[in-house]
N, C-alpha and C positions, 0 to 999 in steps of 0.2 A: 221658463225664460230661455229666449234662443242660448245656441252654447256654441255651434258650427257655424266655418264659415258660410257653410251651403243655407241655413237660414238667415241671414244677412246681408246676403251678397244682392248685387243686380244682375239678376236673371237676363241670359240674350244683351250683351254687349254692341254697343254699335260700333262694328269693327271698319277699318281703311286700308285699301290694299296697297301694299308697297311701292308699286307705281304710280301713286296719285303725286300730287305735288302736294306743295305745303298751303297755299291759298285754298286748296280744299279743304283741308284740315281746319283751317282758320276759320271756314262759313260756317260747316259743320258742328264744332265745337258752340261758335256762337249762335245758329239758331238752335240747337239742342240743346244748349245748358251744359255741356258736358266739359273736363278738364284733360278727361284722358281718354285715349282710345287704343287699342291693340293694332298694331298694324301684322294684317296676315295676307300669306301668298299660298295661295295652291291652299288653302283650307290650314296652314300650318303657321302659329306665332312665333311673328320673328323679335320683335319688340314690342316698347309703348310710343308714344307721343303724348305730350301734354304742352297746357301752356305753357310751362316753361319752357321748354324745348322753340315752342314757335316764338317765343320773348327773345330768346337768346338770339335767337336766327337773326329776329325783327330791328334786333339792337345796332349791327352790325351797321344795318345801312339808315337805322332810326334816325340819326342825328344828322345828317349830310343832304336827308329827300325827304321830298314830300310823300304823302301817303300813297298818291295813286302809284309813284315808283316804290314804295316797299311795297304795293300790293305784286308788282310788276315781280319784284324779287322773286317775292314767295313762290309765285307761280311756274318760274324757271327750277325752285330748289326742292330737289328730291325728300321726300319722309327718311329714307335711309339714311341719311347725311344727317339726321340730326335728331334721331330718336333714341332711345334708350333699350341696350341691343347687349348681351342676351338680357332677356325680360326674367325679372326677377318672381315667380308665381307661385302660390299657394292650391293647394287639393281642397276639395270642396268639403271634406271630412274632419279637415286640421282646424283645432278649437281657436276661438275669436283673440283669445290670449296672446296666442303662439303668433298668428297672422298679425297681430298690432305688434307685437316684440319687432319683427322685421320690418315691419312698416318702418317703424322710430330705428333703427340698428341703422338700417341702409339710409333713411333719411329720403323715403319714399312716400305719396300720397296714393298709391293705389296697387292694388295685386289682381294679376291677372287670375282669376281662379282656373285652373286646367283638370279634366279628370281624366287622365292618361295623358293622350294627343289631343283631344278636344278642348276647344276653348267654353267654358259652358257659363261663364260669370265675370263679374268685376266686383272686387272689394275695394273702397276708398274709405278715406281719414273720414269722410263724413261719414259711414256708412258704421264704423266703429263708434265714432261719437254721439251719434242715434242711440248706440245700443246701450252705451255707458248710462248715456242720462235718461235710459229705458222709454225711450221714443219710439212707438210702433213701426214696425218695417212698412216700406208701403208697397202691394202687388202690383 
């Protein structure tokens, strides 16, 4: 049975560079299925992004416009304005235990997996919850 994060993580993260805006993050996200992403400059992580993060943004101007202007918003507001910064990350070595302890502790749904300075993985709450209920990883 897997024991490390390194076999249950997702392998090659689809990362967004810090100069995008947040309407990419936002297409991104939804045709990929994805929640969270690393955002990185220069090869090096600076934080995350996730839906909440683009929610919280979204909310701001949610209630007052139509959609095609919160699309408008998005598009003017930087990733760095509102991601989650220093990114909180786990080694690819450190056991599934340990990495869901700070999951729940910090009140976070994903770890960036780092093996030094490289970003080489993502661990999320699903990815954990797979393992619990002993659901095969998938390559």
């Amino acid at each position: 049975m897997a024991k490390f994060v390194s076999d249950i993580m997702q392998k090659g993260p689809i990362t967004i560079s810090a100069s995008e805006r947040l309407s990419t993050v936002e297409d991104i996200m939804t045709l990929g299925h994805v929640r969270h992403m690393p955002v990185v400059q220069g090869g090096k992580l600076l934080g995350v992004v996730s839906e909440r993060d683009l929610l919280r943004a979204s909310l701001s101007v949610l209630s007052e416009h139509r959609d095609e202007e919160r699309r408008a918003f998005l598009h003017v507001v930087e990733i760095t304005r509102v991601m989650s910064t220093p990114p909180i990350v786990v080694d690819p070595g450190a056991e599934i235990d340990e990495a869901a302890m700070i999951m729940a502790e910090k009140k976070i749904g994903c770890l960036p997996v780092l093996d030094g300075d490289e970003l080489v993985g993502m661990l999320t709450e699903t990815d954990v919850l797979r393992w619990i209920a002993g659901v095969p990883t998938e390559d």
